[in-house]
Structure formats: C-alpha cells, structure tokens
N, C-alpha and C positions, 0 to 999 in steps of 0.2 A: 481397487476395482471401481472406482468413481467413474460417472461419466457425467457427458451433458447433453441436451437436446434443447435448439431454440430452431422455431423457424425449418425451413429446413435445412439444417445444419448438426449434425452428431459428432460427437466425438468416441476414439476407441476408449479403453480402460486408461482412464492416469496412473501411468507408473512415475512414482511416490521413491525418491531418494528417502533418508536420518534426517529428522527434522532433529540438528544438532543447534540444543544450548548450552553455554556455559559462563560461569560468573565467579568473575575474583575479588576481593577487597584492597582496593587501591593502599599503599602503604600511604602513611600520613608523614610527612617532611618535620613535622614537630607537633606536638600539644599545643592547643589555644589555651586562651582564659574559661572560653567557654566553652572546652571540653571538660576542663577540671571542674569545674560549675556542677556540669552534668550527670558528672562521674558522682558526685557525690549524693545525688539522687537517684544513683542505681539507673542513668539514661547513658546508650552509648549510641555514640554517632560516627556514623561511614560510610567510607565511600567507595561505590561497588561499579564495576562496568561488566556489561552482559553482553555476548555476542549471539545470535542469532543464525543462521542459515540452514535453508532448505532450496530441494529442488527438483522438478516434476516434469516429466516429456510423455507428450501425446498426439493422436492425429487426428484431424478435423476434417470433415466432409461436405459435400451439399448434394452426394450422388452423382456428380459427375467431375468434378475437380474435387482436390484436396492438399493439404498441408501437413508438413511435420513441425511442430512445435516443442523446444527446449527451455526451459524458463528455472532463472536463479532470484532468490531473495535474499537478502541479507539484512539485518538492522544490529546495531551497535549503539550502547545505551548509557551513560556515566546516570547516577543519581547517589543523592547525599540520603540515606538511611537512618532514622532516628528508633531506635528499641528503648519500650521504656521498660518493659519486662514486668508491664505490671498487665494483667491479665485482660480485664474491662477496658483497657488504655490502647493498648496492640502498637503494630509500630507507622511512623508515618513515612510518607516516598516523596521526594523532591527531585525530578529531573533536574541536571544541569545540561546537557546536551543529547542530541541523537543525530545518527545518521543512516536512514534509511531507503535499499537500493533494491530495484526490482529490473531486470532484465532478462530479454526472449530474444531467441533467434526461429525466426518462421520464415520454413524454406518451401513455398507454392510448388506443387507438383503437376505445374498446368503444361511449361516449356522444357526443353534442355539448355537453355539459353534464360532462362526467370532467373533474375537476383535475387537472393537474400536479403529482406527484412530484417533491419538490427531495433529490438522495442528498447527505451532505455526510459522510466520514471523513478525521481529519487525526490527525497526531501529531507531536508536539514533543519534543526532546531539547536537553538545557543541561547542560555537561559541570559549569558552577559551581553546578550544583545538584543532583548526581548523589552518590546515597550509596554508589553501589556501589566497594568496594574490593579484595575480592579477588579472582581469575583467573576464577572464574567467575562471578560474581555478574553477575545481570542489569542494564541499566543503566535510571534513574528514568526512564520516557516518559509524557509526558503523551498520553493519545488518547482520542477521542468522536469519537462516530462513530453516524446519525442517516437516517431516508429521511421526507420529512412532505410532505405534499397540503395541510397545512393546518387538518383537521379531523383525520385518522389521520395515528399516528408509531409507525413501526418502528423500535427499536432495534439500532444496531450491535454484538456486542460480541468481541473480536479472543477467542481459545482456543490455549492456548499449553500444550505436553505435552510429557514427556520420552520416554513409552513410548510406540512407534509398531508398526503392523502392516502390512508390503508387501502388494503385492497378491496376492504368492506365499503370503501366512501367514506371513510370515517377523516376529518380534517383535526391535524393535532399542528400546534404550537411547541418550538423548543425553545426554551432561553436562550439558548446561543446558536449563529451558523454551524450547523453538521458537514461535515462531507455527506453525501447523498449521490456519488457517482463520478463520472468525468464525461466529457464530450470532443468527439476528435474533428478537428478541421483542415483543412485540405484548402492551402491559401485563408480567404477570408471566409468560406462556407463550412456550416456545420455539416458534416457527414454520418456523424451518427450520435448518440448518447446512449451511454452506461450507466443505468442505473443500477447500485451497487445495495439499495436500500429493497425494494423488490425482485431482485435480480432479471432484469430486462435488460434487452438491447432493442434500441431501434437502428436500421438504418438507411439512407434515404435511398430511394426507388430508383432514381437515374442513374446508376452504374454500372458498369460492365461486373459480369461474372466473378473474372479476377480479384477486381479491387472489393469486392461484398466479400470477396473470400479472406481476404485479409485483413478488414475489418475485423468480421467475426472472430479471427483468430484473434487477433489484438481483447475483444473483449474476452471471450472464454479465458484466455492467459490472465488476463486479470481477478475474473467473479474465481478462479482457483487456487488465489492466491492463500497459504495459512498464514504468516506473520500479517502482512496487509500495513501499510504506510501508518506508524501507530497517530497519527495525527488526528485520523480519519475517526 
C-alpha cells in the first residue's frame, strides 16, 4: 500500500510482487593448505552465491497526464564466508563479485501513438579486477545506466560525495565518496537529479508536460527501489 507524492505528482498504491532470496554454498573443487590450516582451529571457509529478485508496478500522475510503470530488480552475489564459530569473533564476508540489475518499462498515457520507455541501470563488481587497495579506497564498479523510447535517451548517471548537508543544515563529512543519488541528462544538459540521500527530486522547469512526466517516472522507479545497487 505504499505510495508517493512529490511536486505535483502522486502515485497509486505499489503493488509489491516476493521479494525472493536465496543462497547456496558453491562446492569446493578441492581442499587448500589453507583450508586444512583452518579446519584445525574450528574456522571454516565458503563459498556462497545469493540471488536476489523482486518486482513492483504502479501509476504516476500529475492530474492530468499519467503513466504505468513496471519495474524488475535483481542482484547476484559470490562471497568467500569465514565462520569462526567462536562467539565474540562472529563470521567475516568477503565479496568476490556482483552483478546488479534494475529495470522499468514506462508506458505514458498521454497518446495512442506514445512509445514505451525501456529504464535499464546495472552495475558490476569483480573483486579480480579491483584496483583498490587501501582501507578506504573505493572499489572498481562497472555501471550504465540509460531510459530510451527508441528515438529519445536520457542518460543515467550515479553522484557520489563526501560532503553532505542534513536537512537541519547540519554539514557532515564522510571518509569515502557515497552514492547520494543520480542525475539524468538529455544530450549534454542536466535535466534533473535524484537525490537518493533526502529523497528529492528536482527537475528543470523548461519542459514540456510529457517529458517532466517521464522524468518523474524514472525517479519514483528508482527512490522504490528495495535491493538498490548494493554499491551504493
């Protein structure tokens, strides 16, 4: 029964598919040396891959035009699992890869002749191709991320910042770049941003009806997202 309001823009009730997970333990091709190591300290180590998917369809309005929107997530996850079994100790998680994929189809209900909007954002992580090596360093992700009817394409693109501002005015520092949103552009102009940290949207004033309609769609499809690009 979720909804949303920004602007003037509402949505109906999101109807909510199985947010279905599930998780196997990869078989091992053989014992290392230091698995035997470990084993003798009562530590066992493995390797698990988790699947993810869910998916949610709802309708967007502004009071006089409106949208249906369909929207699938999925994420897929390998990590190396250390249990030490010792109580105080717990266990520790090591990604080796992910692959994370969020796509919407928003169908405007302005024309009988309006194309379909295909939304497509993913992002990839491979720990064997990851340069980053010290405490804070960010890790290599691959991400694109894209909205096209086929004739028009809006560009995805994630915004990632250390210095934040609450909504009290309060100015915080993080160690590392966060994701904090995305911003879509249309050619080389920004048309709007998503911030994912306050849950805002802006977007710019000079557009026709249609295209602010599809905008917004694009953002509400995203601030609803439950997995969310785990990078982020």
């Amino acid at each position: 029964g979720q909804r949303l309001n920004f602007g003037k823009y509402n949505t109906s009730k999101v109807k909510r598919g199985w947010n279905i997970t599930s998780t196997r333990q990869d078989r091992n091709s053989g014992i290392t040396t230091e698995e035997r190591i470990l084993k003798v300290f009562n530590i066992q180590k493995e390797n698990t891959t988790s699947n993810q998917k869910t998916k949610y369809q709802y309708t967007l309005q502004d009071g006089n035009l409106a949208a249906e929107i369909f929207c699938l997530e999925k994420m897929t996850k390998e990590e190396i699992v250390v249990r030490s079994n010792i109580r105080w100790l717990g266990d520790t998680y090591q990604t080796k890869n992910y692959q994370y994929s969020f796509s919407a189809a928003i169908l405007p209900m302005t024309k009988e002749d309006d194309e379909p909007w295909q939304l497509v954002l993913y992002n990839n992580y491979d720990r064997s191709k990851d340069t980053a090596r010290r405490l804070l360093d960010l890790p290599y992700v691959e991400e694109e991320g894209w909205v096209s009817n086929g004739e028009e394409t809006i560009t995805i693109r994630p915004i990632r910042v250390k210095n934040v501002t609450t909504k009290k005015g309060r100015q915080a520092q993080m160690p590392v770049k966060l994701l904090s949103g995305y911003e879509l552009r249309i050619d080389d102009g920004v048309v709007a941003i998503i911030d994912t940290f306050d849950h805002n949207i802006w977007i710019y004033n000079d557009l026709d009806a249609p295209t602010k309609l599809v905008i917004a769609s694009i953002g509400s499809a995203l601030m609803l997202r439950k997995i969310q690009d785990v990078n982020g």
